[in-house]
N, C-alpha and C positions, 0 to 999 in steps of 0.2 A: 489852489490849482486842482482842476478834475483831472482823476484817473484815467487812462488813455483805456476801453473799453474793447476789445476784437469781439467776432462775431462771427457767424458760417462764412460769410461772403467774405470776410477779410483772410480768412484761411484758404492757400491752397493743397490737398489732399495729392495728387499729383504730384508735389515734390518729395514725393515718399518711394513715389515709384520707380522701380528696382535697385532699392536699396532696403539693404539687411538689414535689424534693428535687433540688440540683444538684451537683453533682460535679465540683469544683470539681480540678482535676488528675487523667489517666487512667495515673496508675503505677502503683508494684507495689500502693500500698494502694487506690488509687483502683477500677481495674479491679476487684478484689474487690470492692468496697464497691457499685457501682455495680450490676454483674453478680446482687449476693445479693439486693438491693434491690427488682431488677428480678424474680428468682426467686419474691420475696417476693410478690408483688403490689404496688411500692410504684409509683408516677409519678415517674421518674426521666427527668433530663436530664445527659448530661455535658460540659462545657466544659473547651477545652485550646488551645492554641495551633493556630492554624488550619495545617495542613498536616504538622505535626510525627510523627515519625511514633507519639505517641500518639495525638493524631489519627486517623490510619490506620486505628491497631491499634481506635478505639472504633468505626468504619465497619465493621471487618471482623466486628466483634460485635454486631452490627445497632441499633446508634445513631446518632444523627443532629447530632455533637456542633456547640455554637458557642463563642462567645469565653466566656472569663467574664463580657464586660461585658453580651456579651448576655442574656447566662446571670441577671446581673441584672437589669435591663430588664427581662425577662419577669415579667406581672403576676403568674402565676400560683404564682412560684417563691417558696416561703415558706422556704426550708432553704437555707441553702448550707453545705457541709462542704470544708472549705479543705486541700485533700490535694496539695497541690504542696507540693517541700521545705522546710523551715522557713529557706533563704537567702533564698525569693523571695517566702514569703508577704507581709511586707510589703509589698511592690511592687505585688504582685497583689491585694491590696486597698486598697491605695489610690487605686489604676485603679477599683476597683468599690464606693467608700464614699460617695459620692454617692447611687448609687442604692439602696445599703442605706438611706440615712437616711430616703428616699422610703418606705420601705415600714411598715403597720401594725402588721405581726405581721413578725418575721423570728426564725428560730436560725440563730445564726453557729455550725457546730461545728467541731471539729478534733478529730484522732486522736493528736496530741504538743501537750502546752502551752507548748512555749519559747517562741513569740509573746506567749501573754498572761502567762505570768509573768516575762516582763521586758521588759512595758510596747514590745516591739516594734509593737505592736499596740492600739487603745483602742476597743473596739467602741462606738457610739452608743447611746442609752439607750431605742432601742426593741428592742432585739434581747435574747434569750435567748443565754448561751453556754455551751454544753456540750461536754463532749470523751467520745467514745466510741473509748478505744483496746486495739485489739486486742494480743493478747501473742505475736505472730508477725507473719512478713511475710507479704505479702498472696498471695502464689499460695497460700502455706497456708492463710489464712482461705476463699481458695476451694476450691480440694481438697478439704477435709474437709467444708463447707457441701455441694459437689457430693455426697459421699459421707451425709449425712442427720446430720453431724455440726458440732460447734464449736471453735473455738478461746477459749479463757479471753480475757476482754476488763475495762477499766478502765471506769468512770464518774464522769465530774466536775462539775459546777456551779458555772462561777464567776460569772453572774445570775439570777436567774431573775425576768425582767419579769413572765413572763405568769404564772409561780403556778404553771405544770403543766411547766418546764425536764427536771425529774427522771422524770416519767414519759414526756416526748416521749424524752430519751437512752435508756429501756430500752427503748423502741419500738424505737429506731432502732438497737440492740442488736442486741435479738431478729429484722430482719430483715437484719440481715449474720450470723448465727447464735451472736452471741455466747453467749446465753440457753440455749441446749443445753449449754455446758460449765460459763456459773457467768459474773457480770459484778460483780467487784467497787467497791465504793464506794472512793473517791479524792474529792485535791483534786488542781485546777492545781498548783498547788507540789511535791505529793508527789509526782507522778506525774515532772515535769520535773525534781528534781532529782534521785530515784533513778535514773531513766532514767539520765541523765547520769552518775554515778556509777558505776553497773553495767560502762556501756559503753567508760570512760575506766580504772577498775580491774581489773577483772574480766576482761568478757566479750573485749576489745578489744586496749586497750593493757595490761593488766594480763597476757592469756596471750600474746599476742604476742611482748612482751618475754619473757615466761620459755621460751616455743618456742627461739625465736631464740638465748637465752643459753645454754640448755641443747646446743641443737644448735653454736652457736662453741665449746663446751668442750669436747665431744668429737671433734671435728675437729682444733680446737686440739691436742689430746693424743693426736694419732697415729690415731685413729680413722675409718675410712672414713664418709665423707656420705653413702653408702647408708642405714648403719646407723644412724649418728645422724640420719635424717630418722624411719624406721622408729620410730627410740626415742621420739623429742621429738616428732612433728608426727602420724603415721599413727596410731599405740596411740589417742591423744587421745583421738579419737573415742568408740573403745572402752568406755571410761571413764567419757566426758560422758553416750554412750548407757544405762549401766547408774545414774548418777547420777540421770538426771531418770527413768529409769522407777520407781525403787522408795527411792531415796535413798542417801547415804554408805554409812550401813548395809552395804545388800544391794551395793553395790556391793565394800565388803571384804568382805563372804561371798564374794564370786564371783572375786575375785582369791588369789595364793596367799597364806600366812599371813607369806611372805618380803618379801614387796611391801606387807604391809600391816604389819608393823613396821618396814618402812623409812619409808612413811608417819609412823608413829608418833612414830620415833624421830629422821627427820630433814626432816620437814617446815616444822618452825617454826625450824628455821634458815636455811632459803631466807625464806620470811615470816615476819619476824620481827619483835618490836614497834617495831622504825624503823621497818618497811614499813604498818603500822598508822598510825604517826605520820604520814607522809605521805600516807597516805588519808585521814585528817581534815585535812589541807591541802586536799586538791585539794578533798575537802563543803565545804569553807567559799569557795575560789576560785568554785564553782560557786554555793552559796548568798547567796553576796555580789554575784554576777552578773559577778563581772571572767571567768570565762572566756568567759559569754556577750557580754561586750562585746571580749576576746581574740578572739572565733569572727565575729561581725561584722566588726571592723576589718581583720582575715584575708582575709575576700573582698573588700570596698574598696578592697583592696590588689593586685589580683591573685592573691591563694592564692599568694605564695612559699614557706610552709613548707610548706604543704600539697605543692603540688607535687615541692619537693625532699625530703621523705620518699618521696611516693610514687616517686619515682625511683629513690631509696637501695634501697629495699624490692625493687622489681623486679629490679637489681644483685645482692641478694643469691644467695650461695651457694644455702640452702635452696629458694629460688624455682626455680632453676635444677636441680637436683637433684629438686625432687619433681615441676618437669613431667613427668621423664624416666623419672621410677618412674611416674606418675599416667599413662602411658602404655600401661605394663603391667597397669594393672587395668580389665578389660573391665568390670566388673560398677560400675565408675563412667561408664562412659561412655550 
């Protein structure tokens, strides 16, 4: 079955109209979110920790931000979009679920659903909750908004009190410019555990480790770190670049015919169907909710693995090595 696709025309902008929207965290997604809203014609407020320097940075962009609790407090704030990390949103709403429960009409929305799909979170039963999430980080959803364009964006509906959840989320869409490139239908669920998935096999720890492994075995084997930085970590790019512009495909047109029967011929022996078995491991860790209760008990704890990977990571050869080349290319700096 095709994805249910929205568009400018299926968006109305108008249902925004006068109505308060808070912004509820000024980072990388927030600041976009806030900024396009603002562009949009929307009445926007954004709240952050008071002196922080996102904070600062929402002063410097001529807003006048308060707490979130003030943020609810305000009569007039019928939105709040909860764009702080998903370690603190708990916290941060239940500092401001009080004054949620006070209010007539509210949408609670978010831009990632791990809160509400594993019950981190239990919004009150006057609230609408919708998730409008963009399919880039946020300086890109502004950039391109700045430039008369969009970034592809998710839509989800996990109440709809009021009866109109689905077309306040395309509003709310169409004024961070999702509705220029296309805003696909989603639920909570799908959106949080593919996310997760993507970013744990693939996008994350999946290329990281085959960087990494690739780049130890050719050092391993006598091979200078230059070169296997070049081979395994630099080309990358190349590659991911000619993938998302046109797809696999055109990306073997454009490479030579040597490299694309090496592809052919020895790609499914690095990923191979163990490596498949154990990616239906981790979807089930993830859809069983044990890694998000791993990823909680993680920070309760002080983040020790976290921390001693990131440590590891920094140590590494490669790290070390490609600050030294990443030096040499002006055209990144």
């Amino acid at each position: 079955m095709s994805a249910k696709i929205y568009y400018k025309d299926d968006a109305d902008l108008g249902l925004l109209e006068g109505k308060k929207i808070a912004i509820i965290g000024y980072g990388s997604q927030g600041h976009a979110h806030a900024l396009n809203l603002r562009d949009s014609g929307v009445d926007v407020v954004v709240a952050d920790v008071e002196g922080s320097p996102n904070w600062k940075q929402a002063e410097k962009d001529g807003f006048s931000p308060v707490t979130p609790l003030d943020a609810a407090r305000d009569e007039k704030v019928v939105w709040l979009q909860m764009l702080v990390p998903d370690t603190i949103q708990k916290k941060v709403y239940e500092e401001i679920e009080s004054e949620i429960k006070k209010k007539d009409e509210m949408v609670l929305g978010f831009a990632h659903g791990f809160n509400i799909r594993f019950d981190r979170i239990v919004p009150p039963e006057n609230c609408d909750v919708v998730m409008v999430a963009p399919k880039g980080p946020g300086h890109l959803v502004r950039d391109v908004f700045v430039d008369g364009k969009g970034v592809p964006m998710l839509i989800a509906v996990e109440k709809d009190r009021s009866g109109k959840a689905h077309d306040l989320g395309l509003a709310y869409a169409k004024g961070i410019g999702g509705t220029r490139a296309g805003v696909i239908e989603t639920t909570f669920a799908e959106e949080t555990e593919t996310d997760l998935f993507g970013e744990q096999v693939v996008l994350c720890g999946g290329a990281v480790e085959l960087i990494k492994k690739g780049f130890e075995t050719l050092v391993e084997a006598g091979y200078q770190p230059e070169i296997a930085y070049f081979e395994c970590l630099h080309e990358l790019k190349l590659i991911v670049d000619l993938i998302q512009d046109k797809g696999i495909e055109y990306m073997n047109y454009s490479i030579s015919d040597t490299a694309e029967y090496g592809e052919y011929s020895r790609g499914e022996r690095i990923v191979t169907g163990e490596t498949k078995k154990e990616m239906k491991k981790i979807l089930d860790e993830i859809t069983s909710g044990q890694f998000a209760d791993e990823w909680i008990k993680e920070n309760e704890n002080g983040r020790p693995i976290f921390k001693k990977k990131q440590e590891e990571l920094s140590g590494h050869l490669i790290e070390k090595v490609g600050k030294k080349l990443r030096g040499m290319m002006d055209w990144l700096k």
